[in-house]
ZARORO-372718 format. One line per 4 residues: number of its first residue (from 1); for each residue x, y, z of C-alpha. Coordinates in Angstrom, 3 decimals, padded with zeros to 6 digits. Layout:
N
NUM) X/Y/Z  ... .
***
This chain:
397
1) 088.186/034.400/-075.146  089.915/031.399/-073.445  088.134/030.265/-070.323  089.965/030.810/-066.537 .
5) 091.810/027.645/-065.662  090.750/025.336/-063.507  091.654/025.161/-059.670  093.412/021.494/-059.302 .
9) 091.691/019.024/-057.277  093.194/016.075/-055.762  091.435/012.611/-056.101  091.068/012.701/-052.516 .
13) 089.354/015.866/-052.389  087.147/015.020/-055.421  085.825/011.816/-054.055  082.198/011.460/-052.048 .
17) 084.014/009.730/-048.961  085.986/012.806/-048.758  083.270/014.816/-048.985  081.247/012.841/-046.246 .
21) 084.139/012.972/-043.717  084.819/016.899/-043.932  083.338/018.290/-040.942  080.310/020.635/-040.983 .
25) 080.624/024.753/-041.442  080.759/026.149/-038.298  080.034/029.778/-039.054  081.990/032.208/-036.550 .
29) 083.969/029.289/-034.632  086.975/031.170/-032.855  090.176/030.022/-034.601  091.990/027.306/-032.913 .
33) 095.476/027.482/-031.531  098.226/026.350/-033.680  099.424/022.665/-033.240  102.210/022.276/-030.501 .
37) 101.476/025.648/-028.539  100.887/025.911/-025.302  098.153/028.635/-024.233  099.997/031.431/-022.395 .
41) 099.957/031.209/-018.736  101.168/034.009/-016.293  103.238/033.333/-013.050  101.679/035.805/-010.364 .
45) 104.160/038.216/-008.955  105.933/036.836/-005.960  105.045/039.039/-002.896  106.276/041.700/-001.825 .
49) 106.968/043.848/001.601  108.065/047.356/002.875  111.865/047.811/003.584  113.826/051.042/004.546 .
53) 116.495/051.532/002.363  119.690/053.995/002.745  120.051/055.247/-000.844  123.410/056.932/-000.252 .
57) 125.573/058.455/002.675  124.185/061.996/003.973  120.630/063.447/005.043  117.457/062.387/006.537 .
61) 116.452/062.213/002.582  118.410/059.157/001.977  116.218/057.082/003.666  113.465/056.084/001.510 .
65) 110.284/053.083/001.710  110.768/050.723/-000.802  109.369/047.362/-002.152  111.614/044.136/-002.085 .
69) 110.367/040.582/-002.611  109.703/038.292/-000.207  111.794/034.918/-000.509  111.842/031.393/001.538 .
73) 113.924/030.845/004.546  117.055/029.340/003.430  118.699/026.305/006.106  119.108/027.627/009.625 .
77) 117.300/030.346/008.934  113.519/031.537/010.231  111.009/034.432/008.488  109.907/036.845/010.854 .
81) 106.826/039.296/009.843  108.477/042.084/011.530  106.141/044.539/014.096  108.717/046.948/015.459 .
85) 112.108/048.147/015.158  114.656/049.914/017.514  116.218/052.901/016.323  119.982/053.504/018.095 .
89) 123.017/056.421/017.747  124.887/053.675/015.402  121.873/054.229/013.011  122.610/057.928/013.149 .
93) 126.163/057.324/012.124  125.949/054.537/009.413  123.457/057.111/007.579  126.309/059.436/007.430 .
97) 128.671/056.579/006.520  130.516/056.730/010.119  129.662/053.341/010.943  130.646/049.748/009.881 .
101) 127.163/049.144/007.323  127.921/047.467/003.693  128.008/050.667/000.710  124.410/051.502/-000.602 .
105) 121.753/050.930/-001.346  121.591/049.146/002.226  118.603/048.015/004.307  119.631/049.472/007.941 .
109) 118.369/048.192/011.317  119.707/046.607/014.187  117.505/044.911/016.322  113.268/044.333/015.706 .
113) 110.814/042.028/016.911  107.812/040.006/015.073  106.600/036.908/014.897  108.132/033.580/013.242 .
117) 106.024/033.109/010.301  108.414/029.836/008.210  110.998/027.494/008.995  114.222/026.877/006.931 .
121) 115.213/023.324/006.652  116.999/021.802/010.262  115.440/024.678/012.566  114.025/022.879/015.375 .
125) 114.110/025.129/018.873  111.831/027.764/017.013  108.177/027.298/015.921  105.687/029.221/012.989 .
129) 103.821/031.867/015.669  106.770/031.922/018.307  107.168/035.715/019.429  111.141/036.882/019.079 .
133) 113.234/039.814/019.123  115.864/039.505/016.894  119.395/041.525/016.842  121.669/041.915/013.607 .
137) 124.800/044.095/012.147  122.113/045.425/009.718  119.401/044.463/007.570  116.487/044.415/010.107 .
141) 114.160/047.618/009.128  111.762/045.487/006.816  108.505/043.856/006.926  109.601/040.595/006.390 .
145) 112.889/039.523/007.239  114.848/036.347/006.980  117.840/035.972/009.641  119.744/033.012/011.138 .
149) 117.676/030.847/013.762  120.213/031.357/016.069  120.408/035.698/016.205  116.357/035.380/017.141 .
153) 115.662/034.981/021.230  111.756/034.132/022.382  110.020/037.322/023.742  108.798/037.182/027.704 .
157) 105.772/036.750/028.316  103.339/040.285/028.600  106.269/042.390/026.725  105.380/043.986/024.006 .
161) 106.666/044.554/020.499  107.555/047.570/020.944  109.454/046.788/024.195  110.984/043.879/022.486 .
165) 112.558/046.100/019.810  113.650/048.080/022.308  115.448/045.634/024.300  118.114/043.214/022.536 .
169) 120.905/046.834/021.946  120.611/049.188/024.660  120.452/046.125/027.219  123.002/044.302/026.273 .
173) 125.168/047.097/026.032  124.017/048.460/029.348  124.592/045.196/031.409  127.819/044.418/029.592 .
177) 129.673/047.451/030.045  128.333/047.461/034.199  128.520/044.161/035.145  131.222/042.502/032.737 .
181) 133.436/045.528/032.186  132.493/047.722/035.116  131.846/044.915/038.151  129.402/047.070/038.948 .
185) 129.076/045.922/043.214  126.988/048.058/046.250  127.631/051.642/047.207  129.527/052.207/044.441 .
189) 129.020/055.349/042.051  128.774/055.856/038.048  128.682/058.387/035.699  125.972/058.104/032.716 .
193) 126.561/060.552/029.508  123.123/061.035/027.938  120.969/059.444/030.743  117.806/059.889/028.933 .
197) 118.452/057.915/025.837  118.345/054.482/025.449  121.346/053.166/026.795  121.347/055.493/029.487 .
201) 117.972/054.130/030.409  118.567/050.797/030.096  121.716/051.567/032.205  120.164/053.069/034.932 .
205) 117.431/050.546/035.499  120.140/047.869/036.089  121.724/050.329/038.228  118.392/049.980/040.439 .
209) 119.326/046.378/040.720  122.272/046.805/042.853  122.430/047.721/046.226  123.342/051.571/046.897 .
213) 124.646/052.814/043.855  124.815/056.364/043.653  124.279/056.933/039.774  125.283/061.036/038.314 .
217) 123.644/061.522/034.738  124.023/064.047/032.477  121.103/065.018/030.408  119.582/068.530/029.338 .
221) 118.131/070.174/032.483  114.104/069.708/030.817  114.830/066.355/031.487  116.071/066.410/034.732 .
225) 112.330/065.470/036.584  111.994/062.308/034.341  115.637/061.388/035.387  115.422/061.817/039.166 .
229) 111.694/059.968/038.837  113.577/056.866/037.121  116.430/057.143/039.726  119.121/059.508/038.880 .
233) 120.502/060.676/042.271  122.281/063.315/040.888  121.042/064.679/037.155  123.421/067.503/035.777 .
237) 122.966/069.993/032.530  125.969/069.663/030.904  124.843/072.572/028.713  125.372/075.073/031.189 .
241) 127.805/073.409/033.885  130.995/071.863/033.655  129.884/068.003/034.735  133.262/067.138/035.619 .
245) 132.990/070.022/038.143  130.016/069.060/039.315  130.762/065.980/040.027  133.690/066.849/042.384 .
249) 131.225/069.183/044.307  129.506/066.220/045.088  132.196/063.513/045.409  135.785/065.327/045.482 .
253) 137.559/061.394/045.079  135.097/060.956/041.712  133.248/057.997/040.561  133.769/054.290/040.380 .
257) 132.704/053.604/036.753  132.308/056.103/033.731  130.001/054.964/031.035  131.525/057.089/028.126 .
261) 129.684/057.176/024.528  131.394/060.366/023.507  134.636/060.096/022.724  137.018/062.699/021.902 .
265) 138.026/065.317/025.490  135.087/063.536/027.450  137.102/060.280/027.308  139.823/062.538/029.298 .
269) 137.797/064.240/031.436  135.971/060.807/032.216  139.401/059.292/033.092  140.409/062.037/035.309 .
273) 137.119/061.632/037.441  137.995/057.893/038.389  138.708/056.855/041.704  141.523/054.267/042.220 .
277) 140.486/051.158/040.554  137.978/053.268/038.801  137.229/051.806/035.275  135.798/054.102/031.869 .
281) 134.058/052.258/029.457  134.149/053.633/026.116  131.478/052.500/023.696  130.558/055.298/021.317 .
285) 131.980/058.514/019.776  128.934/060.613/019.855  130.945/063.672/019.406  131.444/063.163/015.695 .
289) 128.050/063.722/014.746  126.949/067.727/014.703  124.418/067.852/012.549  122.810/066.117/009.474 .
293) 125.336/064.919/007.044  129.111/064.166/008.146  131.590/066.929/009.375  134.927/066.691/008.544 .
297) 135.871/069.135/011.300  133.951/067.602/014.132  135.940/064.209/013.408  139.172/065.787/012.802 .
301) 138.317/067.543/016.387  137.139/064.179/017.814  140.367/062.479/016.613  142.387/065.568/017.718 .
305) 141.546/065.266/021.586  141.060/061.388/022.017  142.235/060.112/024.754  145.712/058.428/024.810 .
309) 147.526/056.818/027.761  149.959/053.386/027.830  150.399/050.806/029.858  152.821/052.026/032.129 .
313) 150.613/055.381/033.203  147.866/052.419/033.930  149.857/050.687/036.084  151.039/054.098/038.132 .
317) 146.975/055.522/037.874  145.499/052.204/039.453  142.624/052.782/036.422  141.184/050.965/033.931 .
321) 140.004/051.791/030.454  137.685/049.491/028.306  136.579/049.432/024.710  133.024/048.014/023.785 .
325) 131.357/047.568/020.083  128.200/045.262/020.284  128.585/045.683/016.657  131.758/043.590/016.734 .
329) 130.340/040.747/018.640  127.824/039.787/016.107  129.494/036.234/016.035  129.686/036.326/019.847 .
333) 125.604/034.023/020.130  126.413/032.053/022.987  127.735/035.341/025.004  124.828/037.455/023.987 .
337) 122.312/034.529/024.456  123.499/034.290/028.204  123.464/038.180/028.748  119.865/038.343/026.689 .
341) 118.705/034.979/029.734  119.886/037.372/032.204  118.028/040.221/030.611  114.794/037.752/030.602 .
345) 115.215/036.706/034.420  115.413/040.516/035.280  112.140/041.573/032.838  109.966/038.797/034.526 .
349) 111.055/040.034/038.252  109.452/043.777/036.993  113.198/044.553/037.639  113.283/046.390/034.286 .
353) 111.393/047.539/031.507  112.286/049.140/028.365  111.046/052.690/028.178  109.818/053.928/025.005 .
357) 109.649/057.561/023.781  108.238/057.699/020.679  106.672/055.363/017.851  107.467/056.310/014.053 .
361) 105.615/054.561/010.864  108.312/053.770/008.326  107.446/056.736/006.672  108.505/058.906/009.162 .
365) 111.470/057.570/009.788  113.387/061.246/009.075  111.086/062.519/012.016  112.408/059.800/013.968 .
369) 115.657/059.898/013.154  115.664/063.735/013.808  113.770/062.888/017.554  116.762/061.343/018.600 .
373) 119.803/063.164/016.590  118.597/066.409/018.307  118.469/064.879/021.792  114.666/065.133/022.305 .
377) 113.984/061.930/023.597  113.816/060.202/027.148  113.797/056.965/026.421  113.957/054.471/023.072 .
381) 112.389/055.579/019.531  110.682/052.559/017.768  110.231/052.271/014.001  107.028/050.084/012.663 .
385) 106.111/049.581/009.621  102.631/050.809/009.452  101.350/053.930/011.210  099.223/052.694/014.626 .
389) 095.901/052.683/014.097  095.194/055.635/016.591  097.241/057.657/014.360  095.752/057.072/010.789 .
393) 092.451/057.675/012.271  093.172/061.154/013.783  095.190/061.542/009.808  091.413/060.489/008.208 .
397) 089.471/062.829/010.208 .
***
C-alpha cells in the first residue's frame, strides 16, 4: 500500500541552527498569556456607609437601612462621618408625604452632628477633625454625608453629639419665634403647645433667660413634674381641660405671646387668648397628623377650622399673627449663623442645654419615630447610626 505522506518542513525548521535555537522542553510550564493582553485586574469596591432611606409615603415600614457609596467632597463642600441625628415633627410629616421632601426613595434628616473627615476644593474656615453640627432641608440621616461648608457650624466645647444633633432645629426655631417674632421682654407671659417636646424645651429654657416671664405649657398631665422642674409656672393637661379656660382662670386679660404648632381651631383659640399687642406665632400644623399614614379627614378638618382674619380686624384687635418655616430659610446662612452664635454664647454661659429623651440605632428608627408621634417624650429623640455600646452588650448577653 502507498506510504502516509509526509508532514512539510520548512528549510528553516529543517536546518541544525534552527534546531540549536529552539528552546528546551519545559514539561508542565503553565501556558503563557496571549500577546497584547493585559492580566485582569479588579478595582476594589468603593466604600460604602449606612443611610435611612424613605422608600415611599405611609408607615413606620417605609423607612428602611440601606447601603449607598461613599463619594469625595465636591468644591465648597466638607464630609462629615456623621455620630447623631435629630429627629423633629417635620420628619413625622414628610414620611406621610405632608411635608416639602423630594418624591422617593429619599434620604430624610434635618439636622446631625459628626466630625469633618475631607475637604472639597476652596474650603478654608473648616479643618479634617473639626467637630460640627450641621442643619439641612433633608438628606442628613447617613453615615457619611457630604453638605455645603457653609450649612456646618463648629460644636462648643464639652457638648456632646448627641446634644449637638439636638440643637441646630428646635433652637433656632425656639429663639426665632421669641425673640425675633415674639420680642419676648420681662414679666411678660407665653403660651407653649407641647412643652415637653423639643421645641417646647428648647423654648422654655430661653424663656429662663429673661427676666420674669410667666411661661403656661400644655403637655399630658404625667409630664407635668418634669415641666414645673424645668420651669413651667403653670403646666396644663389639655386632655382633660379646656387650656384656653385655664388660662383665663389664671390670667383673665391672656398671654403676651402664643407659640402655636397646631394649626387648625388652636390657631383661633390661640388668637383669642392674646392681650393687646399680643402676637401668635404659627410654625407647625400638628393637627394633621392622627395616626400612622396620612388622613384625609384630619386635613380636610385642619383646613376646615384654620384660622382666617384680614388686615383690617388686625388693625381694630391691636394683635399680631406670624408665620414661621425654618424649612423655608434654608438659603437664609448668614441669619441662621447669627441666631446659631447666639445659641453658642448662651450654651457656654450653662444658660441652656439641649435635653435629650431617648437614643435610637438606625435600626430602630420606627421605635423612634413612634416615641415621639405618640407624644411619649420629654425632651429631643436622637437617631445614631450604630446601637451604643451599653445597648449591644445587654442585646449579647
Amino acid at each position: 500500500p502507498d506510504a502516509a505522506p509526509a508532514e512539510r518542513v520548512s528549510p528553516e525548521e529543517s536546518s541544525p541552527s534552527a534546531a540549536r535555537k529552539a528552546p528546551p522542553a519545559q514539561p508542565h510550564a503553565p501556558p503563557r498569556p496571549a500577546l497584547g493582553r493585559a492580566p485582569a485586574f479588579r478595582h476594589p469596591p468603593p466604600p460604602r456607609h449606612r443611610a435611612l432611606v424613605l422608600t415611599g409615603f405611609g408607615g413606620y415600614e417605609k423607612l428602611k437601612v440601606q447601603l449607598r457609596r461613599c463619594s469625595s467632597p465636591g468644591p465648597g463642600e466638607v464630609s462629615v462621618r456623621v455620630h447623631a441625628c435629630g429627629l423633629n415633627f417635620a420628619d413625622l410629616l414628610a414620611r406621610q408625604g405632608l411635608y416639602d421632601l423630594p418624591s422617593p426613595p429619599v434620604c430624610p434628616g434635618m439636622e446631625c452632628a459628626g466630625v469633618v473627615r475631607a475637604l472639597g476644593e476652596g474650603v478654608r474656615d473648616r479643618q479634617v477633625g473639626d467637630k460640627v453640627m450641621i442643619l439641612a432641608k433633608s438628606g442628613l440621616w447617613q453615615e457619611v454625608v457630604n453638605v455645603p461648608a457653609r450649612q456646618t457650624f463648629l460644636m462648643p466645647p464639652g457638648m456632646s453629639f448627641e446634644e449637638a444633633a439636638a440643637l441646630p432645629v428646635n433652637y433656632i426655631t425656639a429663639y426665632m419665634v421669641l425673640f425675633d417674632f415674639g420680642n419676648l421682654r420681662p414679666n411678660q407671659s407665653v403660651l407653649i403647645h407641647m412643652a415637653a417636646g423639643g421645641v417646647g424645651t428648647a423654648a422654655i429654657q430661653l424663656c429662663k433667660t429673661v427676666e420674669n416671664v410667666t411661661i403656661f405649657g400644655t403637655a399630658s398631665a404625667s409630664k407635668h413634674d418634669a415641666l414645673r422642674s424645668s420651669g413651667v409656672t403653670h403646666p396644663i393637661d389639655y386632655r382633660t381641660t379646656d387650656y384656653a379656660e385655664e388660662v383665663r382662670k389664671i390670667s383673665p386679660k391672656g398671654v403676651d405671646i402664643v407659640l402655636d404648632p397646631l394649626g387648625g381651631s388652636d390657631t383661633s383659640k390661640a388668637f383669642n387668648l392674646l392681650k393687646p399687642m399680643g402676637k401668635v406665632i404659627i410654625y407647625g400644623v400638628a393637627n394633621v397628623l392622627t395616626g400612622q399614614k396620612k388622613s384625609l379627614i384630619a386635613m380636610a378638618k385642619t383646613w376646615w377650622n384654620q384660622f382666617s382674619i384680614n388686615a383690617l380686624q388686625l388693625l381694630h384687635h391691636n394683635k399680631a399673627v406670624c408665620g414661621y418655616d425654618l424649612g423655608a430659610m434654608d438659603e437664609e446662612f448668614e441669619l441662621l449663623g447669627s441666631v446659631i452664635s447666639k445659641l453658642d454664647n448662651l450654651y457656654r454661659q450653662g444658660k441652656i442645654k439641649p435635653k435629650i429623651d431617648s437614643v435610637w440605632p438606625f435600626d430602630r428608627v420606627a421605635d423612634a419615630m413612634r416615641q415621639m408621634q405618640e407624644k411619649k417624650n420629654v425632651g429631643k429623640v436622637i437617631l445614631v447610626p450604630e446601637a451604643p455600646k451599653e445597648e449591644s452588650k445587654k442585646e449579647e448577653n
